[in-house]
C-alpha positions as CSV (number, residue, x, y, z in Angstrom):
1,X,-33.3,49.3,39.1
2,X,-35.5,52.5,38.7
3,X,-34.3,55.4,40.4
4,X,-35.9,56.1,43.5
5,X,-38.5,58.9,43.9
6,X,-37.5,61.7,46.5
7,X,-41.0,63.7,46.1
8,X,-44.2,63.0,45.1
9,X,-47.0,66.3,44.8
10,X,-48.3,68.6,42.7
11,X,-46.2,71.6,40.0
12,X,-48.7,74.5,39.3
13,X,-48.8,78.1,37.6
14,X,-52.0,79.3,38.5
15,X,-54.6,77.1,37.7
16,X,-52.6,74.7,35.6
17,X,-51.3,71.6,37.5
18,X,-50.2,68.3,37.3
19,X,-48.6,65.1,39.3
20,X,-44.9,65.4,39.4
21,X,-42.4,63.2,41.3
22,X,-38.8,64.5,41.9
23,X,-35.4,62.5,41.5
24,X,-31.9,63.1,42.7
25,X,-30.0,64.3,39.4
26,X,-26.8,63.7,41.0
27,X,-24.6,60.6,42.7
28,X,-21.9,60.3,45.0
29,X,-22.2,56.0,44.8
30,X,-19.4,55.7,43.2
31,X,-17.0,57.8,44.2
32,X,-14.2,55.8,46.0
33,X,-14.7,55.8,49.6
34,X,-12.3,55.2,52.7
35,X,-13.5,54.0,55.8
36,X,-12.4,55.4,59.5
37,X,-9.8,52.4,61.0
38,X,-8.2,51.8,64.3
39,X,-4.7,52.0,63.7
40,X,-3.9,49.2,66.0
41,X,-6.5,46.7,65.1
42,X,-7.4,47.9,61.6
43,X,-11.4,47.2,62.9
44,X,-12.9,49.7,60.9
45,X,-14.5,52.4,63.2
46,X,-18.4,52.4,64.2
47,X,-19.5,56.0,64.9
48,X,-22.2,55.3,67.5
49,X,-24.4,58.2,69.5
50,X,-23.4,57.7,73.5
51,X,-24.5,60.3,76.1
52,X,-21.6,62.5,77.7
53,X,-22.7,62.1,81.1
54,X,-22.7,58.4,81.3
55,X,-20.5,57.3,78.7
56,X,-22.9,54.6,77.6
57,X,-24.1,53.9,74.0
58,X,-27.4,55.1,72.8
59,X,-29.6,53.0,70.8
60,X,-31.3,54.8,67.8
61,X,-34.9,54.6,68.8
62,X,-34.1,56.1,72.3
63,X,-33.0,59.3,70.2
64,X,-35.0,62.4,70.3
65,X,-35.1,65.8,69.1
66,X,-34.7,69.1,70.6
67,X,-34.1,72.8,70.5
68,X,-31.5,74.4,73.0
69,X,-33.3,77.8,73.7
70,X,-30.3,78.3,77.1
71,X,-27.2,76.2,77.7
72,X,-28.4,72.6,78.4
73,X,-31.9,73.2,78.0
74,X,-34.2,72.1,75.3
75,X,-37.4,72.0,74.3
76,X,-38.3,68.2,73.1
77,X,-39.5,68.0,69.9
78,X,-41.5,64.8,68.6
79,X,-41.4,63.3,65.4
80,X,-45.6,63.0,65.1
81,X,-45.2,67.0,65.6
82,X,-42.7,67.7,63.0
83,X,-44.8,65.5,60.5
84,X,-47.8,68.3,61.5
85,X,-46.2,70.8,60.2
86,X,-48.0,70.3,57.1
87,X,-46.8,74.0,54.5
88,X,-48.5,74.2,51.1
89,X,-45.3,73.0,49.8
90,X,-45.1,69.9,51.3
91,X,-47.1,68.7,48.7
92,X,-46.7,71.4,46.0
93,X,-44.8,73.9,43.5
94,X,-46.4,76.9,43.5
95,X,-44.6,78.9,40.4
96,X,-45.2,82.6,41.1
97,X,-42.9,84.3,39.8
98,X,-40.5,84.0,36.6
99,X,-37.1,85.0,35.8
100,X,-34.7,85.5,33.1
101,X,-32.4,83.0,32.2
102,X,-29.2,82.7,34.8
103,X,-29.9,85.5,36.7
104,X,-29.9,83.8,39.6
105,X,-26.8,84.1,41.2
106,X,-25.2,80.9,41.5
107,X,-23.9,81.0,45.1
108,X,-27.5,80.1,45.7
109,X,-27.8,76.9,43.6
110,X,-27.8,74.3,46.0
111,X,-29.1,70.4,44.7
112,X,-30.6,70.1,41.3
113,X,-33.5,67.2,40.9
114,X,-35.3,66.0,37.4
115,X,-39.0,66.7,37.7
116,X,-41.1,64.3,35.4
117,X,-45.1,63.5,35.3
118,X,-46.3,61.3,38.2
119,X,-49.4,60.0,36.2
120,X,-50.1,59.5,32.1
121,X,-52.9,62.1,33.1
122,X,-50.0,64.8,34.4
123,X,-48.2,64.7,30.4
124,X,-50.1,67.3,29.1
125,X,-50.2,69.9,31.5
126,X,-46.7,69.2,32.2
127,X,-45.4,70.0,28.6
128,X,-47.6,73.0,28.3
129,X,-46.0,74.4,31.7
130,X,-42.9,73.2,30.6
131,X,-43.1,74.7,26.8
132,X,-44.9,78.1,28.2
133,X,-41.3,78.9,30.1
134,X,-39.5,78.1,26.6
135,X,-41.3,80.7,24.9
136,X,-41.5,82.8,27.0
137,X,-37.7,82.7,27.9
138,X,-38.5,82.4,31.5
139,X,-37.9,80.1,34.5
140,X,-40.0,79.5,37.1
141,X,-39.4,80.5,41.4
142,X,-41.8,78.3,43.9
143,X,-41.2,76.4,46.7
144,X,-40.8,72.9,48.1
145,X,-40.2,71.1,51.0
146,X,-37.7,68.5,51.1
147,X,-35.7,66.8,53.7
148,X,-37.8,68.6,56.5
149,X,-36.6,72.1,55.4
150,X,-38.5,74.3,52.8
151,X,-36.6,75.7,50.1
152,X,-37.0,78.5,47.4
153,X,-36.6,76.5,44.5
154,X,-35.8,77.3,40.4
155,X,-37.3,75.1,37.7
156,X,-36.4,75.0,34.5
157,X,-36.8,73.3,31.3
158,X,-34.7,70.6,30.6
159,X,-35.4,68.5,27.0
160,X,-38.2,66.9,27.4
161,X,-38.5,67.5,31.0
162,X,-37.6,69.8,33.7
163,X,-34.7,70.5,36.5
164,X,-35.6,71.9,40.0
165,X,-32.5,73.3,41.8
166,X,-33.2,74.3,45.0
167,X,-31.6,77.2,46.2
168,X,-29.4,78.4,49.7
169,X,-31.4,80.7,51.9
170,X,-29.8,84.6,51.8
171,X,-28.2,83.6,55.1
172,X,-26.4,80.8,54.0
173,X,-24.4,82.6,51.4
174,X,-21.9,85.2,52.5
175,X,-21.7,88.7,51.7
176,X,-18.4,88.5,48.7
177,X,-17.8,92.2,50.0
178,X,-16.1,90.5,53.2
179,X,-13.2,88.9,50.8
180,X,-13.1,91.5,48.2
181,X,-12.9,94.8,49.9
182,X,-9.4,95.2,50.6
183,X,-9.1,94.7,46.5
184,X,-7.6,97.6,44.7
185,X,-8.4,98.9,41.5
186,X,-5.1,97.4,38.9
187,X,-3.8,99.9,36.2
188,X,-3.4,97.9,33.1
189,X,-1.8,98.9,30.1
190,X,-5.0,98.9,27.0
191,X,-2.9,96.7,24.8
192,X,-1.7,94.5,27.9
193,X,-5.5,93.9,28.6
194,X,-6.0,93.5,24.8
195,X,-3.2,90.5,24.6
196,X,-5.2,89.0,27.9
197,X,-8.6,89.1,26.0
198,X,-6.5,87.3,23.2
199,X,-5.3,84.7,24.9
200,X,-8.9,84.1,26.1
201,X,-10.2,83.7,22.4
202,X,-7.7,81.4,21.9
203,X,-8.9,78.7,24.7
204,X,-12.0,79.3,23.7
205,X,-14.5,76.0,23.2
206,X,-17.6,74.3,24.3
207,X,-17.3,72.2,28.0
208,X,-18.5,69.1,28.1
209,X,-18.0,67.2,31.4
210,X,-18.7,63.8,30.4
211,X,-15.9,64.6,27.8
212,X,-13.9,67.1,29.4
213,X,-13.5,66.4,32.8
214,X,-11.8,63.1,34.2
215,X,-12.1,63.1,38.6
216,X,-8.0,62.5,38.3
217,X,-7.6,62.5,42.1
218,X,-10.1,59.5,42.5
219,X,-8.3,58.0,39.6
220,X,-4.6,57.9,41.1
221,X,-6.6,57.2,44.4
222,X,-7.9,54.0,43.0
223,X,-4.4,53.0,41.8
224,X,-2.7,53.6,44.9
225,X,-5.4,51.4,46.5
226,X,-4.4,48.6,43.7
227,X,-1.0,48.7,44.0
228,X,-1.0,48.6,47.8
229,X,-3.3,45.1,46.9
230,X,-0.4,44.1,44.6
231,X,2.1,44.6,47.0
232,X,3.6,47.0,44.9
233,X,5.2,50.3,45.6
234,X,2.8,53.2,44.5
235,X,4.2,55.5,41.7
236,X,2.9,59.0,42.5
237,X,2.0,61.7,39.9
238,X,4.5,64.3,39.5
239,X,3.2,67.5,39.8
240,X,4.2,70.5,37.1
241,X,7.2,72.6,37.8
242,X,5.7,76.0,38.9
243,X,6.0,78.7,36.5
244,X,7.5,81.7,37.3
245,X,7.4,84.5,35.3
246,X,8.6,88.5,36.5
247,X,6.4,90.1,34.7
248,X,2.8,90.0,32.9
249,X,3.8,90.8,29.6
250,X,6.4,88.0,29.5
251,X,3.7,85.6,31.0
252,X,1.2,87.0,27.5
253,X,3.6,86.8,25.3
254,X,5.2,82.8,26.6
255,X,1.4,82.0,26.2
256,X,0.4,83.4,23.1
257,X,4.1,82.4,21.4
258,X,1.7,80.0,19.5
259,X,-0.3,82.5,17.5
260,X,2.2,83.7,14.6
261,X,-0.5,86.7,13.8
262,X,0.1,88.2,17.3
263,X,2.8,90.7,17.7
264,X,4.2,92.2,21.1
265,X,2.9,95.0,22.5
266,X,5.6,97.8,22.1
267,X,4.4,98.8,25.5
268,X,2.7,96.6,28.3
269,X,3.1,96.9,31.5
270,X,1.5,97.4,35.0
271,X,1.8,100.0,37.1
């Protein structure tokens, strides 16, 4: 089955354009899902709208939309006048501006989607966007509008083709100054931080997450769900000892006792 398109419209840098479509680059189908029971029955559990006041159900098409500008009062919104609200970037990617590589913090990156040509007609202008970034060691900033909301949005090029990530809004991502300003400066011993950087250079390596990376909670969640099918009692993981160590230098040295060209540091210590 083809994956389904989630935007259809136009990518352009100045006067050079083309059809694009958009796809969703990621899946949550299937992940292992459990579903909301009564405990009683074991029905499974319909989530249904029903209105407050009269305890009654709601049907789907009686739903509407609406913005509470005081406490329980809205202004009604209609579907016909959201789908007027017609921005430039309903339809396309305006790239007007380029960035470095990864300077974009990445508190912002929200959804990434694959952007490939929409027509034969769209291939040309499409690699020559796409191969201008390469070059030039840039990535591209526009906008889009998708799932009703407009989004700043980085593209980038990706083999043959591109990514588009959109990216948070500045309110959405808090200030790290509220967690990290009651942080104090350590004083590290030089060769302490030295053996650290070591120890760094020794786990070293390339990630790859279709390699490295196994979802190990959906794993032992799928075999407790077959054993409970068996009849079986479930045999749960059992989880590492915690490691307790007094001081950092001992913690270095019990990780680096590997490396037979690293000596102790005659002094390490923090203070």
């Amino acid at each position: 089955m083809a994956p389904r398109t989630v935007w259809k419209g136009y990518l352009s840098v100045a006067r050079v354009s083309c059809a694009v479509r958009l796809h969703a680059a990621v899946t949550r189908m299937e992940r292992l899902g459990l579903q909301p029971l009564n405990r009683t029955t074991l029905n499974r559990v319909q989530m249904r709208p029903y209105d407050p006041q009269t305890g009654k159900e709601i049907a789907r098409e009686a739903l509407l939309r609406g913005y509470e500008y005081q406490p329980g009062r809205f202004v009604v919104i209609e579907d016909r006048e959201l789908a007027e609200l017609t921005l430039e970037s309903s339809r396309n990617i305006v790239l007007d501006r380029f960035v470095k590589p990864n300077s974009i913090d990445p508190a912002y990156l929200d959804t990434p989607y694959f952007v490939v040509p929409d027509a034969p007609r769209a291939a040309a202008p499409f690699a020559l966007i796409r191969e201008g970034m390469t070059r030039a060691g840039r990535e591209g900033v526009g906008r889009v509008v998708l799932g009703g909301r407009e989004w700043a949005a980085l593209v980038t090029p990706r083999g043959r083709g591109m990514m588009l990530t959109t990216l948070r809004a500045a309110a959405e991502v808090r200030s790290d100054e509220t967690f990290y300003a009651d942080l104090g400066d350590a004083v590290l011993d030089d060769a302490l931080v030295a053996a650290a950087a070591r120890l760094v250079d020794q786990l070293a390596g390339s990630f790859d997450p279709r390699r490295d990376f196994r979802e190990r909670y959906q794993e032992a969640l799928f075999q407790l769900v077959q054993a409970k099918l068996k009849g079986e009692k479930p045999i749960y993981p059992t989880p590492p000892p915690p490691v307790r160590v007094t001081a950092l230098v001992d913690a270095i040295a019990a990780s680096l006792e590997a490396d037979a060209s690293w000596k102790r540091p005659a002094i390490a210590r923090s203070r």
